[in-house]
KELO-203863 format. One line per 2 residues: their letters; for each residue x, y, z of N, C-alpha, C. Coordinates in steps of 0.1 Angstrom, whole numbers, always signed. Last residue first. Layout:
BEGIN
a	X,Y,Z,X,Y,Z,X,Y,Z  ...
This chain:
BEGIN
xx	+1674,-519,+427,+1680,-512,+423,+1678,-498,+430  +1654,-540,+434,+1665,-537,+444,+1677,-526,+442
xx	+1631,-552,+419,+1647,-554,+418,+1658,-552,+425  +1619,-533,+434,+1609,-551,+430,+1627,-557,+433
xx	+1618,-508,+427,+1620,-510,+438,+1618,-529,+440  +1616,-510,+398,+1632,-505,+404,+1629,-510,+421
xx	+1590,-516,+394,+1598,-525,+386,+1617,-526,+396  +1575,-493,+403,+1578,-510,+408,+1587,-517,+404
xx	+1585,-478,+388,+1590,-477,+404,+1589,-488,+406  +1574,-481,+363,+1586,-488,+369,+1594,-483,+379
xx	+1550,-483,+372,+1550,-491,+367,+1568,-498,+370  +1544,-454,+373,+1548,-463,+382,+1547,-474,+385
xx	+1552,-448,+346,+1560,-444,+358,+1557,-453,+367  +1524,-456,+335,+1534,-466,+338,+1548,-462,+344
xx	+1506,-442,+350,+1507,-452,+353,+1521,-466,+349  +1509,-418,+332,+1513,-415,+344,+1514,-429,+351
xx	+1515,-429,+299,+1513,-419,+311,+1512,-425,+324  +1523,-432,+264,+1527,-431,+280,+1523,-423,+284
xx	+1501,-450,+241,+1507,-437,+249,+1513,-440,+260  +1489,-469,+219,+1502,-473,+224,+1508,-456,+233
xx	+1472,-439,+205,+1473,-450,+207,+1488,-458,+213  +1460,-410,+207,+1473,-413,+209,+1472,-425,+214
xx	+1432,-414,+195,+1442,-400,+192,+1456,-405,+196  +1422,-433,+216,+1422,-431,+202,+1430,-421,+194
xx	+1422,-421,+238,+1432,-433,+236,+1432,-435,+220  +1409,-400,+235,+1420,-397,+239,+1432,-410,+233
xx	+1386,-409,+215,+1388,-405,+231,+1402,-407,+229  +1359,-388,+192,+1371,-399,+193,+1374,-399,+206
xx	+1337,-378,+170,+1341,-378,+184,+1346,-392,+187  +1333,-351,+150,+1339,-363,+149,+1344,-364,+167
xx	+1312,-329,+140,+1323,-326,+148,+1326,-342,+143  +1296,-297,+129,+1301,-310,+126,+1311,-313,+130
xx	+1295,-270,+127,+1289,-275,+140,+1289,-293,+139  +1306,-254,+109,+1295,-252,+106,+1286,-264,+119
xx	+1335,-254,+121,+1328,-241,+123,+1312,-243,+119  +1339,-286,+131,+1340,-274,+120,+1331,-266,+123
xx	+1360,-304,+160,+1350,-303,+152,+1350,-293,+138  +1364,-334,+175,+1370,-327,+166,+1356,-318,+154
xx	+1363,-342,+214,+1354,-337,+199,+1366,-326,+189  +1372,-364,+232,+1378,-352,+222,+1366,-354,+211
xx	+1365,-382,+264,+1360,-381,+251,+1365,-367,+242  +1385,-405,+278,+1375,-391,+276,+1379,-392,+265
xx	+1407,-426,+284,+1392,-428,+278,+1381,-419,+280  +1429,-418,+293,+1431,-420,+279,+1415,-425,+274
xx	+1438,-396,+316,+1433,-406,+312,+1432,-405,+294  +1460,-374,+320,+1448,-372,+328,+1436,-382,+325
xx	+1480,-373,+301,+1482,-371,+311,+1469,-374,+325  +1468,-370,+271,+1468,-385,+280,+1471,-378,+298
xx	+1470,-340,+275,+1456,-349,+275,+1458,-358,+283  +1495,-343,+267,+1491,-335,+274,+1478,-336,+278
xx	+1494,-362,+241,+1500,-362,+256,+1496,-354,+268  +1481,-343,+226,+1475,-352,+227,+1484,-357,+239
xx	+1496,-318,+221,+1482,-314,+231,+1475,-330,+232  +1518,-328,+210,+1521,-322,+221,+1511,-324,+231
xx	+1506,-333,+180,+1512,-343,+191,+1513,-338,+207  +1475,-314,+181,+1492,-315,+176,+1495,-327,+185
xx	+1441,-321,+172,+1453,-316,+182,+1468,-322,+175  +1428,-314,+143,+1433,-323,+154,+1442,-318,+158
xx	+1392,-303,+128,+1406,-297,+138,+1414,-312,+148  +1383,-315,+100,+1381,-316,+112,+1394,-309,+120
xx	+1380,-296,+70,+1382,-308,+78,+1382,-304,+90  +1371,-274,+53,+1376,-286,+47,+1375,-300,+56
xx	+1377,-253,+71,+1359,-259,+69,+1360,-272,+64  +1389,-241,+99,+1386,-248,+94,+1376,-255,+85
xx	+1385,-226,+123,+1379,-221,+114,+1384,-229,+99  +1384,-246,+155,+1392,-237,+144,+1381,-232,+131
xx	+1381,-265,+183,+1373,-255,+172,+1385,-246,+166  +1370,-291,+207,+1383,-282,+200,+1376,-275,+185
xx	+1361,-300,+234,+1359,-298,+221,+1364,-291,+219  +1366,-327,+261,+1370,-316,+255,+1366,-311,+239
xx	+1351,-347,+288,+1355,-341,+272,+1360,-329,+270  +1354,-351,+316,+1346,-359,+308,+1349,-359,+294
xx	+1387,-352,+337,+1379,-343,+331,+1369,-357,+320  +1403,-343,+367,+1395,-353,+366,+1384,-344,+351
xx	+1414,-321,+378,+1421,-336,+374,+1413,-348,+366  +1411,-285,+391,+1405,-299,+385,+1418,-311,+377
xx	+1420,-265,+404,+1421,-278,+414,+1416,-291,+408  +1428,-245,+388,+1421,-246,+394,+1415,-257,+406
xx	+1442,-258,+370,+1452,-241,+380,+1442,-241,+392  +1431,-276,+357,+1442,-279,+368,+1448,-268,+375
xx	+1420,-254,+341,+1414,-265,+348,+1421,-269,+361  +1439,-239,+327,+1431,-230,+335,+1426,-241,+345
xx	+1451,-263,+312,+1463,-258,+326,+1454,-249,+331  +1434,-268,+292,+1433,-281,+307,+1442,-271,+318
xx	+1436,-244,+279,+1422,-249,+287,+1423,-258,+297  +1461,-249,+272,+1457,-236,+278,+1442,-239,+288
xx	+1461,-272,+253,+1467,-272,+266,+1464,-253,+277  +1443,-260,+239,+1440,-273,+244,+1446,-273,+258
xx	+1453,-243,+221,+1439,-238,+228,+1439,-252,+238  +1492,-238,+226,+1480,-240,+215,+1462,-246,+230
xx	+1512,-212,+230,+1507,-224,+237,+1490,-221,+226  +1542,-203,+223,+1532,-202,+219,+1526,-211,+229
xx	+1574,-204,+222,+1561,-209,+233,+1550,-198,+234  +1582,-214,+196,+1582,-223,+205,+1575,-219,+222
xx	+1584,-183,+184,+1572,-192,+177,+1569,-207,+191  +1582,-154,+199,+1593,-168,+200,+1585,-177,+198
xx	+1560,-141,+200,+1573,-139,+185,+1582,-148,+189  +1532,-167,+203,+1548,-155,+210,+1553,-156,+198
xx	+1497,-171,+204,+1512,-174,+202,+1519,-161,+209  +1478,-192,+221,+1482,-176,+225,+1497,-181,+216
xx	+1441,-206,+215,+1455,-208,+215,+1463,-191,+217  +1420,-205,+245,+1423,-206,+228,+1434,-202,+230
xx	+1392,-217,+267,+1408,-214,+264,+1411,-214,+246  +1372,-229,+289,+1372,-226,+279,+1389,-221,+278
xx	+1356,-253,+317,+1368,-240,+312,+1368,-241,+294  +1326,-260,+331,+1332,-262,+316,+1348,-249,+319
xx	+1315,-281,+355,+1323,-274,+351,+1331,-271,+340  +1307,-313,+360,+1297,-303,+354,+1306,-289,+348
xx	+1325,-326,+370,+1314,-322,+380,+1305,-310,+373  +1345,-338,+353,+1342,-346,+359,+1327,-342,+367
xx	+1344,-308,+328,+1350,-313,+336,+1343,-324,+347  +1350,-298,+298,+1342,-302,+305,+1347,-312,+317
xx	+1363,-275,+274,+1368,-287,+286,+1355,-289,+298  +1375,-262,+243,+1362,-257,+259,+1363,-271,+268
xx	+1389,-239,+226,+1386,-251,+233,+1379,-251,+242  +1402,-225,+197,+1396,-223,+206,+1389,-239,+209
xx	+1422,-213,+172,+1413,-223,+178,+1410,-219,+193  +1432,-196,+142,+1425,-192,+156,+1420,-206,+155
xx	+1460,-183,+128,+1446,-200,+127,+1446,-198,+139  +1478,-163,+121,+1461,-162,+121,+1453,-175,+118
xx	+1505,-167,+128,+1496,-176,+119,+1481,-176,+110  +1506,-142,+140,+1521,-148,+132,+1508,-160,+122
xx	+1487,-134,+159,+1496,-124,+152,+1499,-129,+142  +1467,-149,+177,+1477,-151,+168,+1479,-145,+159
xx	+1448,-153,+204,+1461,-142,+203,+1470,-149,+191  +1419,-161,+205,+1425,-166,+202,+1434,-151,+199
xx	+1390,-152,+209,+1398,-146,+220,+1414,-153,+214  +1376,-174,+195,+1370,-158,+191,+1383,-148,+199
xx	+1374,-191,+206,+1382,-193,+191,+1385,-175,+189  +1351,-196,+220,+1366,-195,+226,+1380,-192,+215
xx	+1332,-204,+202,+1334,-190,+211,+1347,-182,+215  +1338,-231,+198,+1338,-221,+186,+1338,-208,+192
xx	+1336,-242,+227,+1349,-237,+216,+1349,-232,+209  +1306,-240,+228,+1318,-230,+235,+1327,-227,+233
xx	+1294,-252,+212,+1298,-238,+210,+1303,-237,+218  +1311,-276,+220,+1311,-275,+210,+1309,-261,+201
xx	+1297,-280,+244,+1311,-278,+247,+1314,-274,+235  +1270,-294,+236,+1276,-279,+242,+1285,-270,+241
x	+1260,-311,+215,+1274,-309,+221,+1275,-295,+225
């Protein structure tokens, strides 16, 4: 798992003053393409942005939509790093059957897919799910 040092790397650039729990992520993209990213907090604790969503928004700043896996890294030993609710929508957004590695600094990871992480999710398909539904109706 490649992507795997590369988060642990990306962990390294992590901006956290207030918590000091450094993660770092690395994103593999549909064409070979890795972005990397770790989390940035603010003295305004709520926008902070955690390593996941920082990595997919460098991706998509970029013209990517389409991604294979993502691996996530903290300094963690006890257990595996899992995304917060927030970074797991934020994912779905972009399919629910890639692959998330959860991993530990000693290179032991656990690999689950998106749909797995946030089971029963909303995204972008069932929006338009109920355009159809509104335009079907006549509303």
């Amino acid at each position: 798992m490649a992507s795997g040092t590369r988060s642990q790397g990306a962990k390294e650039f992590a901006y956290c003053p207030y918590s000091k729990f450094r993660v770092g992520a690395a994103l593999l993209a549909h064409d070979g393409t890795v972005f990397t990213g770790c989390n940035v907090e603010n003295a305004s604790y709520n926008l902070g942005l955690c390593a996941e969503r920082t990595t997919i928004a460098k991706a998509v700043s970029e013209g990517y939509r389409r991604f294979k896996t993502i691996a996530i890294a903290s300094d963690l030993e006890d257990q595996f790093i899992s995304p917060c609710g927030g970074c797991r929508q934020f994912m779905r957004e972009f399919g629910d059957q890639w692959s998330v590695y959860l991993s530990k600094p000693d290179g032991s990871y656990v690999e689950m897919t998106v749909g797995e992480l946030l089971p029963v999710s909303f995204g972008p398909e069932d929006l338009k799910k109920k355009t159809m539904l509104t335009t079907q109706s006549g509303s």
